[in-house]
N, C-alpha and C positions, 0 to 999 in steps of 0.2 A: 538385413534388419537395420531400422534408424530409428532416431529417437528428434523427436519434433516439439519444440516451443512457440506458438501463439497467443501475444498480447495481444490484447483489445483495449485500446486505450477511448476514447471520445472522440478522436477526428482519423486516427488510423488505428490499422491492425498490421501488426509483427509478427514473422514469422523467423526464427532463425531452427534450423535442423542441423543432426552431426550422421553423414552418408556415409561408410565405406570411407572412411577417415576423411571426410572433406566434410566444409561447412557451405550449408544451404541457405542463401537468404530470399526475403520479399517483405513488398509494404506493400499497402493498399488504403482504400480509405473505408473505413468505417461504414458499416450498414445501420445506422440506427433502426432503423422500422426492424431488423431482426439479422443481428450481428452475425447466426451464423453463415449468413453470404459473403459476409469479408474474411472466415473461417475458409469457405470454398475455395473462394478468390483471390488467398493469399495461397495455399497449398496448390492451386492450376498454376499461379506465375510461377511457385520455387519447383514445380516440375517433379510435384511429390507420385508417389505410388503408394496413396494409402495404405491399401492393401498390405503393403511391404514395411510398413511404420510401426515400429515394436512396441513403443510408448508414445502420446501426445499430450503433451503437457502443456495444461492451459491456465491464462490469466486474464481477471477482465474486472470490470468499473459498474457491471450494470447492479454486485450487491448495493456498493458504498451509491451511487446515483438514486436508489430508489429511492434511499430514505433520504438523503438532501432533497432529492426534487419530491419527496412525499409521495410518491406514484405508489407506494405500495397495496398492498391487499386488504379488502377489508375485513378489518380485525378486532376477536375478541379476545378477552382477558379473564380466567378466571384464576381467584384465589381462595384463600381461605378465609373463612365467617371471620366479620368484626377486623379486615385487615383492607378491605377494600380500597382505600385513596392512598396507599403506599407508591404506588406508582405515581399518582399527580402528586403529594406530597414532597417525592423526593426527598432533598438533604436541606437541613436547615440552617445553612450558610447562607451567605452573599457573596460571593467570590470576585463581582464588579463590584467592591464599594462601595466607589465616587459616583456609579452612574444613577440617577437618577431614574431614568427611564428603565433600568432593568429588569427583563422578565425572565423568572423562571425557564425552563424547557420545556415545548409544550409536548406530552405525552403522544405518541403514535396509536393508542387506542382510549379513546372519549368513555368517557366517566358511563356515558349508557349502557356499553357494550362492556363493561366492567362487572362481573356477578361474581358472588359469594354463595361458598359450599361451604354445607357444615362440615367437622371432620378435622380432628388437629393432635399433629404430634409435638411431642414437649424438645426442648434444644437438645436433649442426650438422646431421643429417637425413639421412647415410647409411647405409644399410642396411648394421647388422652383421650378423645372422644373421636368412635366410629366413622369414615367417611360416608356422605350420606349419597350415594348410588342412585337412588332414583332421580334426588336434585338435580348427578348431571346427565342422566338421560333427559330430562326433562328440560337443562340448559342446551345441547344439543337439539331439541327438536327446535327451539325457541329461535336461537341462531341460525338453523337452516330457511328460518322462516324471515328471519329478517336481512337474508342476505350476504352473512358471512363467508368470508374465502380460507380464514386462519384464524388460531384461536391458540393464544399460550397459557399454559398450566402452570402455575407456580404455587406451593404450597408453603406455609411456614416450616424450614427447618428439613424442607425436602432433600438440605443437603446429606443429612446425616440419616435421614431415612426415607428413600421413595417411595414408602409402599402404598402409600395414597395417591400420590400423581403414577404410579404403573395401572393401577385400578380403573383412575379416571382415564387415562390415554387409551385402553384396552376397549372401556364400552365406548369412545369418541372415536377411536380408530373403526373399531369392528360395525358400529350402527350407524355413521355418519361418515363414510369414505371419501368423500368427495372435499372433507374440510381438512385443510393444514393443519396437522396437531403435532403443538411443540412444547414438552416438559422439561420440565426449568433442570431438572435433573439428567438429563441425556445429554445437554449442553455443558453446566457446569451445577460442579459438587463443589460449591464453597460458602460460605455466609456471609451476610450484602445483601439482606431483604431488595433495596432498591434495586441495587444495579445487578442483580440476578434477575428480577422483575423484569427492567431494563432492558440486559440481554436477549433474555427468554421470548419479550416481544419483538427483539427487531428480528430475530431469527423468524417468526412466523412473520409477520409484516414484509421480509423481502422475499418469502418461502415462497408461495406461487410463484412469482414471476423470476424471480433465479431457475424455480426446479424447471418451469416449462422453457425454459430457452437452455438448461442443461439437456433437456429429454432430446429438443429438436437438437442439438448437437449432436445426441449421440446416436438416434436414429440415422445420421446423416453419414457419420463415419460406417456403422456399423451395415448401412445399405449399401455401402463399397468396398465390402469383403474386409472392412479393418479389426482382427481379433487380437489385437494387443490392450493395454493399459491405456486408459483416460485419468491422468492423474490431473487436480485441480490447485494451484496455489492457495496457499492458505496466507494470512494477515502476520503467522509467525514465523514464516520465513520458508516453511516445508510447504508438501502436498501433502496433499489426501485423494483420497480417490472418489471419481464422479460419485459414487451411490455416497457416499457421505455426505458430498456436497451438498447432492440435492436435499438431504436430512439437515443437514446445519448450514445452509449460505452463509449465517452470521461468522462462519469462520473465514469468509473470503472477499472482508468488507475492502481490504487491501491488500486484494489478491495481484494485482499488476505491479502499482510503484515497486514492493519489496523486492521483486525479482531483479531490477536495475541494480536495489544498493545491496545484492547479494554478490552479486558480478564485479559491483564496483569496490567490496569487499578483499574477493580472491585477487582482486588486481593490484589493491595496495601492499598486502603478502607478498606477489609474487617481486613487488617493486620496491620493496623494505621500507616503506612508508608506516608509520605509528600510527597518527593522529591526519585521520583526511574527512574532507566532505561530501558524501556524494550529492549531486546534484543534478536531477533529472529535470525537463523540461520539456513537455510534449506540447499537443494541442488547446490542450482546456486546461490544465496548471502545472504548477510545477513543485517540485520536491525534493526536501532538504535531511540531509541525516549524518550523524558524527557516528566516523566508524573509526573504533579502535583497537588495534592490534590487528585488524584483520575482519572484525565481527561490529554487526551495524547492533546497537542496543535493545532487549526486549522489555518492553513494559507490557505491567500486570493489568493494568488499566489503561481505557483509551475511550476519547470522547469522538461522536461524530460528528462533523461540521464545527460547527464554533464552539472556541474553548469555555465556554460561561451556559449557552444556552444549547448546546448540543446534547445528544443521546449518550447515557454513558453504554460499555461493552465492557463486560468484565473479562477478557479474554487475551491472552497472552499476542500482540500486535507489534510487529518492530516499529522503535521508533522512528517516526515522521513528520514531520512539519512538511505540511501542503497548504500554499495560497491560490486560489482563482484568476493566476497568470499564465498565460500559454498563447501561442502563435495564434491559437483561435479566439483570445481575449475580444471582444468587442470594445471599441474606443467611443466615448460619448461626452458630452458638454454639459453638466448637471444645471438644476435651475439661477444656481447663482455663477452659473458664467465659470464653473471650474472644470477642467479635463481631467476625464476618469475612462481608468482602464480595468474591464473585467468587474462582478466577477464572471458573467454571464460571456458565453463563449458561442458560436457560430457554431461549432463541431463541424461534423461531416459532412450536412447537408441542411444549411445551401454550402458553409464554410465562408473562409476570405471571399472577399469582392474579387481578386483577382483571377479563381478558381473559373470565372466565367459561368456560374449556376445561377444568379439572379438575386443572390445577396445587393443589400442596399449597404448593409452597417459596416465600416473599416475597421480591422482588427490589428493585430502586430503584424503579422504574416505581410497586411498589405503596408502598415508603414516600412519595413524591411524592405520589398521593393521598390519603393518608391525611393530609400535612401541607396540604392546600387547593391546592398549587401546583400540582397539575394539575385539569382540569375533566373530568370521565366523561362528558357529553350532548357537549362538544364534541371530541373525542379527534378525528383524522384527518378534521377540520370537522365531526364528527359521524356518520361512516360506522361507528365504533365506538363501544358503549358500554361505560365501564369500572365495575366495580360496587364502591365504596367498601367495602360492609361487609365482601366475601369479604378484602379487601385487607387490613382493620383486623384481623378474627378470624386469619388465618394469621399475620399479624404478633405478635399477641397470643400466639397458641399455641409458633410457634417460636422467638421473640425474648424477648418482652417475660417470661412467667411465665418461664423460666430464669434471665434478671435480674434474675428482679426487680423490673423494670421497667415505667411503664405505657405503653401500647399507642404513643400519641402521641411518649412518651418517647424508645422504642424506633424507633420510623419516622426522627425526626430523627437517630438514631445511627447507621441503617444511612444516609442520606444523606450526613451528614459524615464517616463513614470511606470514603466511593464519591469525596467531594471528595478528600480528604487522598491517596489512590492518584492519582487521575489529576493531581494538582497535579505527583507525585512525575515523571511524564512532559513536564512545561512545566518542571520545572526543570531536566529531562537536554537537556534543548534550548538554554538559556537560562544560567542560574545556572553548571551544568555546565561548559558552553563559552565563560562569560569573556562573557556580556550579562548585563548588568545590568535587571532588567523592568521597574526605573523608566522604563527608555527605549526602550521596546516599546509596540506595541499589541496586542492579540489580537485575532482574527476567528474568531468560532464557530459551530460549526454543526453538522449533523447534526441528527437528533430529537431526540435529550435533551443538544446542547451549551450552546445558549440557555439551558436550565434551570439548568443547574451553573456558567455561565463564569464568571459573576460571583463565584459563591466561591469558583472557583478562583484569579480574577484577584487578589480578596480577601488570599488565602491568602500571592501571592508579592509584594503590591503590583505587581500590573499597573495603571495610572491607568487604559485606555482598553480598552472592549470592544465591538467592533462585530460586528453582529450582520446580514448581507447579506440582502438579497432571495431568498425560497426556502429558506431556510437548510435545512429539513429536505429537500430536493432537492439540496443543492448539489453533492453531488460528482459525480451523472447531470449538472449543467450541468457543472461542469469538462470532464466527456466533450468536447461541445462543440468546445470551445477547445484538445483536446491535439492536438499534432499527429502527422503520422503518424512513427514514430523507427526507425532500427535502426542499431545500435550493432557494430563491428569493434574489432577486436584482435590482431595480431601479436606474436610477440615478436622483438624486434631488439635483440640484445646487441652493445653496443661502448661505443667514450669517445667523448664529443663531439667532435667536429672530425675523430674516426681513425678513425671507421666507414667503410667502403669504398660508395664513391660508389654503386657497383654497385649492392650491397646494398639500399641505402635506397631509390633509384628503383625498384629492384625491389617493395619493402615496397609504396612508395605508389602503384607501380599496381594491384598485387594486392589491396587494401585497394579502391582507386576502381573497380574492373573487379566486383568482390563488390558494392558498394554499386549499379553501374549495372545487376547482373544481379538482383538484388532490386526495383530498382523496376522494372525490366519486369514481373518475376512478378509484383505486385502492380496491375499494370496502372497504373504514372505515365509521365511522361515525364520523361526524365531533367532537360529542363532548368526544370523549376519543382522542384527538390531541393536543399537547400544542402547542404553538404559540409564537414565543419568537420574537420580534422586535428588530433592533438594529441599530445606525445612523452610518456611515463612517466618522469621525469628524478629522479637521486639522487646524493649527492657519493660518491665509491669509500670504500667500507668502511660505508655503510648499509644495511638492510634495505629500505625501504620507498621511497618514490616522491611524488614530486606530480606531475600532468600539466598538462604546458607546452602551448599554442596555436602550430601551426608553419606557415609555410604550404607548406612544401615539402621535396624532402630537401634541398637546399641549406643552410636551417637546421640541419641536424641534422652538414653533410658540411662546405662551404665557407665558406656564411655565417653565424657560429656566435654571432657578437658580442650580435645582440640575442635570442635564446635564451638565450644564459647568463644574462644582466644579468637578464632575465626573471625566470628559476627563481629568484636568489639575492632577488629582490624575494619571491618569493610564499613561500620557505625563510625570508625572515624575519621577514612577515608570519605565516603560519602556525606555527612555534617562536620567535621571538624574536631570530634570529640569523643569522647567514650565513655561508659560508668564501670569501669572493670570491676566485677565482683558484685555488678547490680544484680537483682535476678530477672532472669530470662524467660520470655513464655516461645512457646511453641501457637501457632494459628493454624495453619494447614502443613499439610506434606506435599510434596510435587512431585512428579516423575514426566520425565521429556524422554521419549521414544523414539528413535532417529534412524534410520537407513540410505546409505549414503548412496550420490548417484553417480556422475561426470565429472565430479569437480577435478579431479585430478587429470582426467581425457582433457577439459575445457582449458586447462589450467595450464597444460602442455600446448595448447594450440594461444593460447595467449604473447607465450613467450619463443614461438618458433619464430625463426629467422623471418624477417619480411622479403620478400621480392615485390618488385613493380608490376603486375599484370596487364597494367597498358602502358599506352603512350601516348603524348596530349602536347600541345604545343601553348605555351603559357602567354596569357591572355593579359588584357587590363581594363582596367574601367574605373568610371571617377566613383565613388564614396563617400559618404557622408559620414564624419564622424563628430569633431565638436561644433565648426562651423555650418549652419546651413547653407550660408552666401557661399561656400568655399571648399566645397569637395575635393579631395584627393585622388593623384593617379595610384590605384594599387595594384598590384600582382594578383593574378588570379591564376591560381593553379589547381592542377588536379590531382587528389591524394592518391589515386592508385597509381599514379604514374612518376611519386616520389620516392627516389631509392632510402633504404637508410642510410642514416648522417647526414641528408640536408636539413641546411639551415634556412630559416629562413626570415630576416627581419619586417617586422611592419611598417608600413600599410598594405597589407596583405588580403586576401580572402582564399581560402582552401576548399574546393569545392567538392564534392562523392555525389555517389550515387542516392545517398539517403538523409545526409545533414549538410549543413555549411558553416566553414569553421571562419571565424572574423578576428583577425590579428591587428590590433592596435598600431598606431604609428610606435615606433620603439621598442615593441615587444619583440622579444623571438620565439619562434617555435624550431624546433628541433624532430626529427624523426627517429627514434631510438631504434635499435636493433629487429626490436620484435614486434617494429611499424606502429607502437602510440605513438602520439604526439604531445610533446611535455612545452608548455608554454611558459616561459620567462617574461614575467611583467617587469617591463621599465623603472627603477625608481620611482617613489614620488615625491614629490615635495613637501 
């Protein structure tokens, strides 16, 4: 029996597996027209035996891509009477100030396809006025007629009582099968007209086209005698499993990245590191996150795409900062004569110019070639060959004669504006939020992270950049190690200590009864599940919230003492200050349900001993680092075939079978016991 992780990133697919105590890996490239052939293609190269696969645990980009590239489903909206422009409404802020030109976000379902039912219950959950039942037969047939694929239900105040959107979903489900129906209550129980609204549609809007390319996955496995677990990455760090998937995709808008800075999480643990960044950098972008103690941050809120005019998601997402940088960036010369990279990427097909598929546009991938830092005979250990001269001539054609510029010149510009962007996301992590990166380390990874870390480390003075075992796998290994998650929400309005005892015991069994009917359906047993409770607490006359650790309603009803003391610790940790003795409300309750998986199997193979596996005889070649006229001789070696304790200073390149690592003139790298690699940047000036 083994257990199998596969990312899906934009330009590849990852696979890393744990066999009969050994680890399995594979890359491949990306199927867009229908990913699960790089699904296929990655499990024929790692030489899997489905069949024999206990669990396979997956990640992928195609929820969070719908909605950026709008490919989603078409979709309707119903609410409740006289609430209808709550969703194009949104929030009546401006959050770009200065900009002039600012617009709003524009909604994912059009004001047409927006209908009102009568039918309304009051904020404490009793039914004002009757849901009107034929209305939504009668909106149903209306939708079927004009071509609907999904449809989200959202009611006022559904959070505290669904028995209107259960009623509507039941005749939408039962007469109209064919349509995605998504209740704002099945997803989440919290208050947020908007961005429950929000949610509730991007769930249906990525719903088709997640669930059918979940179906064709699991037809695929399950036609090759595979009867174990389909577990799916979730946006908060855990899985779920397929059948929920396919119900909620919006839980797995950021199903790939987190897997990386879950791995790069256990790694800074196992390596006594406090305050690191992880730093992933694949094909199509890359991705920044401050993890500390060991644990990458959850937030309660998260916008899609861009932070001013994106979709919000009400739904627990680790934090992340993602820019539109990556090996597959595309490089172009705007109308007034400036070089811009990204944010549109090549992906898998056609890919770089170098790739040899009939790409015109030069991306990073090919200015890296073209400056010596990558190798074309050894690309993906040599399973691909990349062909320097296509790389040099489109560079030349599109870059370099508009500037001016000569070829070589031009390759280095489009890499140091590919740095300068993703730096610009280690500093929204770091800089941003009050660390300082003198007092950081970074862990990189991904395909093309190793290539860039360093000048991005450069860039913020980060001292330390280590660079893990597998790097271009690592976020298929994070798989691994997440565990399985599923996250509750109530909402429970009162002041601390004057909530009705009632109430709250009622909250936390409702909350624990939900969390114990989940892991049946998921096939656990309740009692390997921990349970972790936690209250939304704010002083009266705040907007916003921090969540408190409770262990019961007791804390929220009787025994109030160390709950307060608590919040005003983490109110003034978190702003600077505290009102001790203000009074406290209470907004929701929360419960995190967790069952753990590898991490401790993963964790162990982190820090075993390294051995060399091959042997290689070390190379050189000139590189391109600050001068274009004036490349350097550097070393070129091969990581499996480095024992631990070497050293080694730069001008360096380190090459594997799945990334390549670029060591600055000055720097060192070192090979630590348990074969990372920990890079020492040079002084600067």
């Amino acid at each position: 029996m083994s257990i199998v992780g596969v990312d899906i990133g934009g330009t590849f697919t990852d696979l890393v597996g744990y066999e009969n105590g050994r680890i399995i890996t594979s890359k491949t490239s990306t199927v867009p027209a229908d990913p699960t052939e790089g699904v296929a293609e990655s499990l024929r190269l790692a030489n899997c035996d489905i069949s024999a696969i206990g669990e396979l645990l997956h990640g992928s980009t195609i929820a969070i891509n719908t909605v950026l590239e709008r490919k989603g489903a078409k979709t309707a909206l119903i609410t409740t009477e006289g609430f209808r422009d709550i969703y194009a409404i949104g929030r009546n802020n401006r959050p770009d100030a200065f900009n002039i030109m600012f617009k709003r976000p524009r909604p994912l379902v059009t004001r047409d396809l927006t209908f009102e039912v009568a039918g309304r219950m009051t904020a404490t959950g009793e039914e004002l006025t009757p849901l009107d039942e034929a209305r939504v037969v009668a909106l149903g047939e209306q939708m079927v007629k004009l071509g609907v694929e999904a449809v989200a239900v959202c009611f006022m105040h559904a959070y505290n009582n669904p028995a209107h959107e259960v009623a509507a979903g039941a005749i939408l489900r039962s007469r109209f099968p064919k349509l995605f129906v998504t209740l704002s209550h099945e997803i989440l129980r919290e208050y947020r007209e908007y961005e429950r609204t929000s949610t509730t549609a991007l769930n249906a809007f990525v719903g088709p086209r997640v669930d059918g390319y979940l179906g064709r996955l699991e037809r695929f496995v399950l036609d090759r005698k595979f009867a174990g677990k389909i577990q799916i990455m979730r946006s908060n760090g855990g899985t779920m499993s397929i059948d929920r998937a396919r119900r909620e995709p919006v839980g797995m808008m950021e199903s790939g990245p987190v897997a990386g800075m879950i791995g790069a999480g256990r790694l800074a643990s196992l390596m006594g590191w406090d305050s690191v960044i992880g730093f992933d950098m694949g094909g199509t972008t890359a991705k920044a996150t401050l993890i500390t103690g060991g644990l990458a941050p959850i937030e309660e809120g998260y916008v899609i795409g861009d932070e001013f005019t994106g979709q919000p998601m009400q739904l627990p997402v680790v934090d992340i900062v993602e820019v539109g940088a990556g090996g597959g960036s595309i490089a172009w010369v705007d109308a007034t004569g400036g070089l811009r990279v990204g944010p549109v990427s090549a992906g898998a097909d056609p890919g770089p110019v170098c790739y040899g598929r009939g790409a015109e546009e030069p991306v990073v991938t090919d200015a890296d070639l073209v400056l010596g830092r990558l190798n074309g005979d050894r690309f993906l250990g040599g399973a691909m060959h990349l062909d320097r001269g296509l790389a040099a001539a489109a560079i030349q054609k599109k870059i370099a004669e508009p500037l001016g510029l000569e070829t070589v010149e031009a390759a280095l510009g489009v890499a140091r504006i590919a740095d300068a962007a993703m730096s610009l996301a280690v500093r929204a992590v770091s800089v941003n939020r009050g660390i300082d990166p003198r007092d950081a380390v970074m862990i990189a990874f991904g395909g093309a992270g190793p290539l860039h870390a360093i000048a991005i480390a450069k860039e913020i003075y980060i001292p330390t950049v280590v660079i893990p075992k597998l790097p271009g796998n690592f976020s298929a290994l994070g798989m691994l190690m997440a565990e399985w998650r599923q996250d509750f929400v109530r909402t429970l309005f009162g002041q601390l200590a004057k909530v009705a005892v009632a109430d709250a015991e009622r909250a936390f069994a409702e909350l624990r009864q939900a969390g114990e009917e989940i892991l049946l359906a998921d096939r656990f047993a309740p009692g390997i599940a921990h349970f972790a409770f936690a209250a939304d607490l704010r002083y009266r006359g705040q907007e916003h919230t921090i969540p408190i650790p409770v262990p019961d309603a007791a804390a929220l009803t009787t025994d109030t003492a160390a709950t307060s003391a608590l919040f005003d610790e983490q109110h003034d940790k978190r702003y600077g200050h505290a009102e001790t003795g203000q009074l406290i409300e209470i907004v929701n309750l929360r419960l995190v349900v967790t069952v753990p998986r590898m991490e401790d199997t993963i964790g162990e193979w982190l820090s075993q001993p390294w051995e060399p596996t091959e042997t290689a005889i070390e190379q050189s070649r000139k590189v391109v680092f600050e001068d274009p006229a004036k490349p350097v001789d550097a070393r070129v070696l091969w990581r499996p075939a480095l024992p631990a304790g070497t050293e080694i200073v730069g001008p360096a390149v380190i090459e594997e079978p799945n990334s390549t690592i670029l060591i600055h003139p000055g720097d060192t790298a070192r090979i630590t016991a348990a074969g990372h690699i920990v890079v020492t940047l040079a002084p600067q000036e």
